[in-house]
MMTF fields as JSON, N, C-alpha, C and O atoms, coordinates in Angstrom:
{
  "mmtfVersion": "1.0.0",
  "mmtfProducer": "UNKNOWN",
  "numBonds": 447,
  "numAtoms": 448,
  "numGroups": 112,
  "numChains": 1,
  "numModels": 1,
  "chainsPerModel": [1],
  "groupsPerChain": [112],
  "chainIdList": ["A"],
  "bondAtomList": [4, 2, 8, 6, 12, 10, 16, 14, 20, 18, 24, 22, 28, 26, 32, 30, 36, 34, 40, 38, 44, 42, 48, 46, 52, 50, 56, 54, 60, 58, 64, 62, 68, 66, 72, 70, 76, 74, 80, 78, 84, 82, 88, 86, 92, 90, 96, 94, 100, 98, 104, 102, 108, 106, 112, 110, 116, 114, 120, 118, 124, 122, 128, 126, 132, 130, 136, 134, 140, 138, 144, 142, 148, 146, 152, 150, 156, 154, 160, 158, 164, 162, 168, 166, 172, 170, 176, 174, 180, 178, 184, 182, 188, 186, 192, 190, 196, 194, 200, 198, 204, 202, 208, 206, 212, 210, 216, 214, 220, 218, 224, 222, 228, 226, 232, 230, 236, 234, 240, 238, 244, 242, 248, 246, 252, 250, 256, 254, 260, 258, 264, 262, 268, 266, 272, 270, 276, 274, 280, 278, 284, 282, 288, 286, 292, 290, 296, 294, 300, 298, 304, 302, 308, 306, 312, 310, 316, 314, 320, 318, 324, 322, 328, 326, 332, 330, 336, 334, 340, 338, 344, 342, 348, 346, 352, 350, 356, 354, 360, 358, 364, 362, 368, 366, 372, 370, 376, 374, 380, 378, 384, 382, 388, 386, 392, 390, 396, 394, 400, 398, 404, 402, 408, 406, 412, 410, 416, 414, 420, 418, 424, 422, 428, 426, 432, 430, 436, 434, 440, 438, 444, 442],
  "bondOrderList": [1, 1, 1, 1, 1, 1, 1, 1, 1, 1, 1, 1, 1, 1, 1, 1, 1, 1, 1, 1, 1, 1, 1, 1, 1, 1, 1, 1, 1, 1, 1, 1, 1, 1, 1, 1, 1, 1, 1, 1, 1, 1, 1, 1, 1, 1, 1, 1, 1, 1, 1, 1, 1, 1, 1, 1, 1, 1, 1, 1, 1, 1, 1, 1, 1, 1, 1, 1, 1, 1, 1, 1, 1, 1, 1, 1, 1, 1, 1, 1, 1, 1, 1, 1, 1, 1, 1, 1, 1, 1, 1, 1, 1, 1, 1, 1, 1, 1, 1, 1, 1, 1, 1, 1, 1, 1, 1, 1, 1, 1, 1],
  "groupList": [{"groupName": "UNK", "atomNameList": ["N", "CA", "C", "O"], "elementList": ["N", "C", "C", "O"], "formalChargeList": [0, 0, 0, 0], "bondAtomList": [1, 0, 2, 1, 3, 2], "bondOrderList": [1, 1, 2], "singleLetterCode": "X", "chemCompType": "L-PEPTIDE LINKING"}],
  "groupTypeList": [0, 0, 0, 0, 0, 0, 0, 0, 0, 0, 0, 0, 0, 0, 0, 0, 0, 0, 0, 0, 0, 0, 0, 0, 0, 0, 0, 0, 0, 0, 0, 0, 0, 0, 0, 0, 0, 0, 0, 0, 0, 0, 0, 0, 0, 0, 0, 0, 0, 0, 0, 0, 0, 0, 0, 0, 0, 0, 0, 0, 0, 0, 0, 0, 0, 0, 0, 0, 0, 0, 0, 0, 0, 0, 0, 0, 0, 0, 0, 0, 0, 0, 0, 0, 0, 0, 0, 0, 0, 0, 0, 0, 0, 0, 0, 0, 0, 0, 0, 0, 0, 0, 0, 0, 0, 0, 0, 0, 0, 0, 0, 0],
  "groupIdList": [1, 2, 3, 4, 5, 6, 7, 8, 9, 10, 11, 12, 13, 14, 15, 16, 17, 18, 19, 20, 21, 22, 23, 24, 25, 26, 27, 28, 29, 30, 31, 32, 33, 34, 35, 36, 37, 38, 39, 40, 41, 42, 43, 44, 45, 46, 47, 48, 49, 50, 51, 52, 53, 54, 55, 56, 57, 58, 59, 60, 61, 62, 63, 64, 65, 66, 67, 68, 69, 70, 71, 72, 73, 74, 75, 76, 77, 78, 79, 80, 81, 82, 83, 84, 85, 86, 87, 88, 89, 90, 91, 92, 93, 94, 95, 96, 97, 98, 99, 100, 101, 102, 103, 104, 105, 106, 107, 108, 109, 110, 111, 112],
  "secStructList": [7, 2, 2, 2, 2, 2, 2, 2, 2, 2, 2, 2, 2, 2, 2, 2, 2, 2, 2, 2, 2, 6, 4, 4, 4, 7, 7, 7, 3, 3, 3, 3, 7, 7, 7, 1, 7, 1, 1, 1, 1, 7, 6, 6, 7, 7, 2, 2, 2, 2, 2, 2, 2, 2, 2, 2, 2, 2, 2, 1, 1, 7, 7, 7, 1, 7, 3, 3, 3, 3, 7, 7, 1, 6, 6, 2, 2, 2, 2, 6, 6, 6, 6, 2, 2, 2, 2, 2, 2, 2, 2, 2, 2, 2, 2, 2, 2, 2, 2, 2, 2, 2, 2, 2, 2, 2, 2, 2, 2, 2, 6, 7],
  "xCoordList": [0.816, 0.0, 0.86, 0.59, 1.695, 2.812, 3.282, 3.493, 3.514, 3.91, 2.717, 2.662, 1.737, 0.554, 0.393, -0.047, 0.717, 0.221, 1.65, 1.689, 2.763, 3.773, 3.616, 4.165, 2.975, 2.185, 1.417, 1.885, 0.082, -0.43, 0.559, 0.438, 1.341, 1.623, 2.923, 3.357, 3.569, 3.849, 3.419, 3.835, 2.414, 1.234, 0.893, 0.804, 0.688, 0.183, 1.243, 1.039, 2.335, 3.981, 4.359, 4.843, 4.065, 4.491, 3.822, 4.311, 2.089, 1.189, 1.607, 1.684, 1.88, 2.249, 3.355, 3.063, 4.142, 5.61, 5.288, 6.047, 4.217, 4.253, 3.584, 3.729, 2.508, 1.56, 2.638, 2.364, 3.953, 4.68, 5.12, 5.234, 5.612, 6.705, 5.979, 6.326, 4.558, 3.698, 2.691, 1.605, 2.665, 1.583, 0.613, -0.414, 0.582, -0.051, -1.032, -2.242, -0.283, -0.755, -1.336, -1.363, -1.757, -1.64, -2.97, -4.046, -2.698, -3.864, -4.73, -4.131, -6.3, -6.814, -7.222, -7.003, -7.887, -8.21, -7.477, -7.108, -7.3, -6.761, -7.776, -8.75, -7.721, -9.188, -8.394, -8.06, -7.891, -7.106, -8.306, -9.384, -7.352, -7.962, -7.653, -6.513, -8.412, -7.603, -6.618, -6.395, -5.74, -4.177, -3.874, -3.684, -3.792, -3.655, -4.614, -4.325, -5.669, -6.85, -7.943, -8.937, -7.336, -8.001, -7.361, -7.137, -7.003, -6.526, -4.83, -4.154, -4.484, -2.799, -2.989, -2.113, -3.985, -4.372, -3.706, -3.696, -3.032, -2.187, -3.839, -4.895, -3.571, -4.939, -5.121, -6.008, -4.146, -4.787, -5.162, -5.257, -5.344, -5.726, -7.468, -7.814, -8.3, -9.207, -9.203, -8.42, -10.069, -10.142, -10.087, -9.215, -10.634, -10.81, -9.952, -9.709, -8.831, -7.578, -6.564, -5.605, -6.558, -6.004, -6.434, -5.547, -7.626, -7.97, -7.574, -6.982, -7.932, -7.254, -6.002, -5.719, -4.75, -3.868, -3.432, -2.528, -4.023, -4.006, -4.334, -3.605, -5.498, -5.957, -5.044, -4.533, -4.839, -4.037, -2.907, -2.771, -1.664, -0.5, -0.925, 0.036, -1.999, -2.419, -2.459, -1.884, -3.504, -3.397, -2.176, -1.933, -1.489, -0.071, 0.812, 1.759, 0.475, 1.495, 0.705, -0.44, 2.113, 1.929, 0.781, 0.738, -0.561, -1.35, -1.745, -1.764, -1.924, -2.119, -2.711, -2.315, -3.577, -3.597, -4.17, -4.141, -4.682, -5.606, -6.552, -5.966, -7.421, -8.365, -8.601, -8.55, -8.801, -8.334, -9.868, -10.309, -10.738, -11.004, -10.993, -10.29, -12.012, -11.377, -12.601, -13.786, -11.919, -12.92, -14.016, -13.554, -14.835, -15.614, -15.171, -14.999, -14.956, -14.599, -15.786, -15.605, -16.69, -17.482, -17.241, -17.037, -17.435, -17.679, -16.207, -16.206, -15.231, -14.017, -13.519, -13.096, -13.722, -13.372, -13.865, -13.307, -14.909, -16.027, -15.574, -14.958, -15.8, -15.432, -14.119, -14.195, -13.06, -11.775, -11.759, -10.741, -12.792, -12.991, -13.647, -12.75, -14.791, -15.479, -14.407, -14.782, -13.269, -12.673, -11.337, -10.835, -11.171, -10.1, -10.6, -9.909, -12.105, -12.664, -12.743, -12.478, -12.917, -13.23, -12.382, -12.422, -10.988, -9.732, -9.201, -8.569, -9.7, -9.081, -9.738, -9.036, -11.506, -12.226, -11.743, -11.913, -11.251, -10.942, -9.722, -9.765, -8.611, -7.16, -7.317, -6.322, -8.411, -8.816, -9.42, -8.977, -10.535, -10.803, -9.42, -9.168, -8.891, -7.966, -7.454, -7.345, -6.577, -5.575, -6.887, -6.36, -7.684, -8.637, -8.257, -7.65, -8.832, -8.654, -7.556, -7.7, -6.433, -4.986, -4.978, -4.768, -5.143, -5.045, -6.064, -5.432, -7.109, -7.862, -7.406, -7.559, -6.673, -6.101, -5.206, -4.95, -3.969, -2.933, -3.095, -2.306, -4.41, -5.082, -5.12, -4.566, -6.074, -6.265, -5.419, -5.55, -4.472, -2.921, -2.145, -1.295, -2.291, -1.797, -2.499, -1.826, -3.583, -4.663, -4.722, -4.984, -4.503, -4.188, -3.003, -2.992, -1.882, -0.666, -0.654, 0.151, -1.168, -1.499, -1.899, -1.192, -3.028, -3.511, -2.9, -3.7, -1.543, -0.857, -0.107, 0.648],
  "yCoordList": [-1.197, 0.0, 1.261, 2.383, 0.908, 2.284, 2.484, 3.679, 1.643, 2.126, 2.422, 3.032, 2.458, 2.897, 4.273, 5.18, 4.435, 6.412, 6.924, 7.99, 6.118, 7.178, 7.15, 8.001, 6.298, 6.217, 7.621, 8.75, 7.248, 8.885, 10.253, 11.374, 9.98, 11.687, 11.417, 12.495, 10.349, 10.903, 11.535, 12.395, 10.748, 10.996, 12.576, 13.021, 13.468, 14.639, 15.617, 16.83, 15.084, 15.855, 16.167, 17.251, 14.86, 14.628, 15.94, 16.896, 15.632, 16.606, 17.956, 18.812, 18.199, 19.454, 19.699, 20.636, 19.336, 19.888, 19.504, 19.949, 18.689, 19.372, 20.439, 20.823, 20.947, 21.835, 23.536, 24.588, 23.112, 24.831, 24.557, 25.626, 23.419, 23.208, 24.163, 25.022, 23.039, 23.637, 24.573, 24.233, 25.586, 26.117, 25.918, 25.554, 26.025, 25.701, 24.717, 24.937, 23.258, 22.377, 21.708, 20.49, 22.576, 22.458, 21.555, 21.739, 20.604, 19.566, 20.372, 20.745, 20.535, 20.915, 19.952, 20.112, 18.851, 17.744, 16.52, 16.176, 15.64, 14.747, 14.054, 14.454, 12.899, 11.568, 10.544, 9.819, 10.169, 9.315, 7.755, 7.601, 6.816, 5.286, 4.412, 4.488, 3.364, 2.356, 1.686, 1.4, 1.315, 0.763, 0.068, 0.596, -1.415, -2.282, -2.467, -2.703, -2.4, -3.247, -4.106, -4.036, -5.352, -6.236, -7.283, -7.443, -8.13, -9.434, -8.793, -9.615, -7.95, -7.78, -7.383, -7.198, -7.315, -6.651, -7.095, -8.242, -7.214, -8.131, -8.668, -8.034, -9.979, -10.672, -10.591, -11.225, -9.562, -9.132, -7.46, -6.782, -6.98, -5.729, -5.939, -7.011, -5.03, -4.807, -3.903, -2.972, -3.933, -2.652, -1.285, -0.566, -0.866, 0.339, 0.615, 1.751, -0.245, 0.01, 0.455, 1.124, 0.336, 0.259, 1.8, 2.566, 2.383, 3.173, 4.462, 5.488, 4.23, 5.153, 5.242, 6.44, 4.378, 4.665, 5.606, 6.428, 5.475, 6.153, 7.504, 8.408, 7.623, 9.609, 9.988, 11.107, 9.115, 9.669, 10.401, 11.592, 9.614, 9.864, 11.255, 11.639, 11.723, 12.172, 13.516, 14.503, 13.422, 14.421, 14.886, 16.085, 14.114, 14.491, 15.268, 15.889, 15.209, 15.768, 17.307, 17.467, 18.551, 19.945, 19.897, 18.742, 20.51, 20.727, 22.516, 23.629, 22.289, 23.951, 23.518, 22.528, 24.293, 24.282, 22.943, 22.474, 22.503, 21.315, 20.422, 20.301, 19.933, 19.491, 17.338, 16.87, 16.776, 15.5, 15.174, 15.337, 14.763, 13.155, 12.138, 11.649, 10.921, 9.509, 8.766, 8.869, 7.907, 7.175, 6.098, 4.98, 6.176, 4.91, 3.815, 3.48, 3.124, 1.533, 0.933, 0.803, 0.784, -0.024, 0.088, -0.665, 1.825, 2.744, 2.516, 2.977, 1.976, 2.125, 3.524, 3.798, 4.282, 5.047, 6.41, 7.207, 6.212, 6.749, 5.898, 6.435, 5.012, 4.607, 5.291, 6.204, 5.106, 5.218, 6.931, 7.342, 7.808, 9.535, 8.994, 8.746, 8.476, 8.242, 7.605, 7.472, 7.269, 6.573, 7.832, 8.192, 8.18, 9.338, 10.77, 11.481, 10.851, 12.1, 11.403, 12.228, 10.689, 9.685, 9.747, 10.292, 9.151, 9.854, 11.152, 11.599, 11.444, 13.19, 13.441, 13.505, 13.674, 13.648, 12.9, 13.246, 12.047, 11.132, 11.999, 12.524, 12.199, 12.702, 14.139, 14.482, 15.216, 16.222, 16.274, 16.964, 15.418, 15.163, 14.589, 15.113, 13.669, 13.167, 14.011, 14.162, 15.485, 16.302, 17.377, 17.531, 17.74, 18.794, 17.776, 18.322, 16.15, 15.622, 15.689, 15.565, 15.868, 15.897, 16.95, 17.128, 18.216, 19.519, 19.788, 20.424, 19.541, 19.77, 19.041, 19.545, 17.559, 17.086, 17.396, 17.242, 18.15, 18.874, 20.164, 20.595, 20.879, 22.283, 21.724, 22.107, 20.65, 20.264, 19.652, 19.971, 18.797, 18.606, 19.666, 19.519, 21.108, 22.323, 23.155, 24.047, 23.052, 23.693, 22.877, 23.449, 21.667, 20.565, 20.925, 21.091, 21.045, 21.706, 23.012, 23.062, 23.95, 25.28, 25.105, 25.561, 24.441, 24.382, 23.378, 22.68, 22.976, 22.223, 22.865, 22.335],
  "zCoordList": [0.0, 0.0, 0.0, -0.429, 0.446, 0.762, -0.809, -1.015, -2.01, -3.054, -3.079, -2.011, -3.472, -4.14, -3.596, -4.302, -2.442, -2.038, -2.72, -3.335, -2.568, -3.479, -5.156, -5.857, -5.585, -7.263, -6.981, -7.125, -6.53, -6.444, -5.911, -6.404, -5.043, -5.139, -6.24, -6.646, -6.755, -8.095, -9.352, -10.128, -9.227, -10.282, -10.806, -11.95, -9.017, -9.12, -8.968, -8.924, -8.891, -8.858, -10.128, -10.456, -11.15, -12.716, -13.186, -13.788, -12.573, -13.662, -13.329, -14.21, -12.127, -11.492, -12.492, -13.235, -12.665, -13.278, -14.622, -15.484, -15.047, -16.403, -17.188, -18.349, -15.834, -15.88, -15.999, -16.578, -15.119, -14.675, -15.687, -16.286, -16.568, -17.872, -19.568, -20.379, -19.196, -20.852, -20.527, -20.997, -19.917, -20.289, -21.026, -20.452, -22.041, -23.85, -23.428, -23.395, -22.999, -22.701, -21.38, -21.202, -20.555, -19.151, -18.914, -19.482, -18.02, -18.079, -16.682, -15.674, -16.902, -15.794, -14.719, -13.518, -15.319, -14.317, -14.762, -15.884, -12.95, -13.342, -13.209, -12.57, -13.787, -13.676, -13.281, -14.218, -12.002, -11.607, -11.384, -10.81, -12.215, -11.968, -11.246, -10.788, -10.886, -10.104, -10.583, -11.76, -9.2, -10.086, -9.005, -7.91, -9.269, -8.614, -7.725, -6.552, -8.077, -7.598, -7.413, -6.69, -8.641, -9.218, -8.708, -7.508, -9.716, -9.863, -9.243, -8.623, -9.363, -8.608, -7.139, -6.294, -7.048, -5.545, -4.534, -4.98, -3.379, -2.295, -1.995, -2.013, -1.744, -0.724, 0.238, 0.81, 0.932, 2.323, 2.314, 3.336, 0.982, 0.779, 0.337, -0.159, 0.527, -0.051, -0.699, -0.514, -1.624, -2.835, -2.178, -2.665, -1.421, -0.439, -0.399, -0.806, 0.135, 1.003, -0.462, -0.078, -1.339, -2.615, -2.666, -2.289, -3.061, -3.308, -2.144, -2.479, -1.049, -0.002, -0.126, -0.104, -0.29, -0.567, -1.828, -1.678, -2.924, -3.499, -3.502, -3.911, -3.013, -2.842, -1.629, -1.596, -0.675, 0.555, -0.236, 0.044, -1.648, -1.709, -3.122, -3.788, -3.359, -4.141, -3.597, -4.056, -2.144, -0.944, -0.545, -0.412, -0.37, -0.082, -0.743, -0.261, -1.819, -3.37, -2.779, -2.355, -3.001, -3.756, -4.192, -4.616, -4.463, -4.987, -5.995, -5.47, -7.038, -7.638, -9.117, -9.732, -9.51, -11.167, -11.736, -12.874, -10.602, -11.709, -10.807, -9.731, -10.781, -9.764, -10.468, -11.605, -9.315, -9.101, -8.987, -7.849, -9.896, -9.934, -9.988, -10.872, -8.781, -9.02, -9.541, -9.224, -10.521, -11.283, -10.944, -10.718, -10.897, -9.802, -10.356, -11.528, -8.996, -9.431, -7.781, -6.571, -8.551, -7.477, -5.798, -4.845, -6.138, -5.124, -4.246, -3.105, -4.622, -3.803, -3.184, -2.061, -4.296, -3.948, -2.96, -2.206, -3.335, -2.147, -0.854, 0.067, -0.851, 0.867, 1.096, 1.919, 0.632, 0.671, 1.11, 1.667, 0.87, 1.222, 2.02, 2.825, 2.594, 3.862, 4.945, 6.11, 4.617, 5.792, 6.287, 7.352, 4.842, 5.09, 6.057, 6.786, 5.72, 6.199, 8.056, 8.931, 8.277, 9.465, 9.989, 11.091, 9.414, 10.211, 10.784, 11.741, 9.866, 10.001, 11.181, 12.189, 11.342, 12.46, 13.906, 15.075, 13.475, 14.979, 15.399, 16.512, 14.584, 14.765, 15.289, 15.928, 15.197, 15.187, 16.611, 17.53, 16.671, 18.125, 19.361, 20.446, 18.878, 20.023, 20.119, 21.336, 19.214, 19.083, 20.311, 21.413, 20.266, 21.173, 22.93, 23.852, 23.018, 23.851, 24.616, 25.832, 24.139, 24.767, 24.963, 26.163, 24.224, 24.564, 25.976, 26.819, 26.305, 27.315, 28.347, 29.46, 28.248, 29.731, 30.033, 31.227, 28.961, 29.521, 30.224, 31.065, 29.732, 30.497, 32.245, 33.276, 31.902, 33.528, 34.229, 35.411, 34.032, 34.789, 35.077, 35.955, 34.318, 34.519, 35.489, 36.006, 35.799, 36.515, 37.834, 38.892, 37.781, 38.797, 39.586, 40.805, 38.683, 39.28, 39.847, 40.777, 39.664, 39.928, 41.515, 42.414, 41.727, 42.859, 43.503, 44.126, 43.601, 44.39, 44.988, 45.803]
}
């Protein structure tokens, strides 16, 4: 899975630099497909997991000058944004959670 998110943010690095290179020719959207998620798939991957890897390393790449669609492949890729958006939410909350018990171990300490 780990090559597959560095496939996508190659992917959107390439288009990026060939977008600052040609003007003339500057691609606006990408229509990114599935890649490696069939019959090459690892058998302990599910399609999802294929597909998240991919927009994750896609997300990751510099972004400017051209907007990223993903192609349906029997809604993989939709889950694969429902699980990414899910994360973010959880990581967002725990990051508030830690921040508020370090307030009160500080406030704890205060009154010691």
């Amino acid at each position: 899975l780990d090559a597959l998110e560095y496939t996508g943010c190659n992917v959107a690095l390439a288009l990026r630099q060939h977008n600052a290179e040609a003007k003339h020719t500057a691609i606006e959207v990408l229509r990114m497909c599935m890649v490696s998620g069939g019959l090459k798939r690892h058998p302990e991957s599910e399609k999802e997991d294929v597909a998240k890897a991919l927009m994750q390393g896609v997300l990751k790449s510099p972004m400017g000058g051209f907007e990223v669609e993903f192609a349906y492949d029997e809604g993989a890729f939709e889950a694969a944004h429902v699980l990414i958006e899910t994360e973010a939410d959880y990581k967002e909350q725990q990051k508030e959670l830690e921040l508020r018990q370090e307030e009160e171990r500080k406030r704890e300490e205060e009154e010691r």
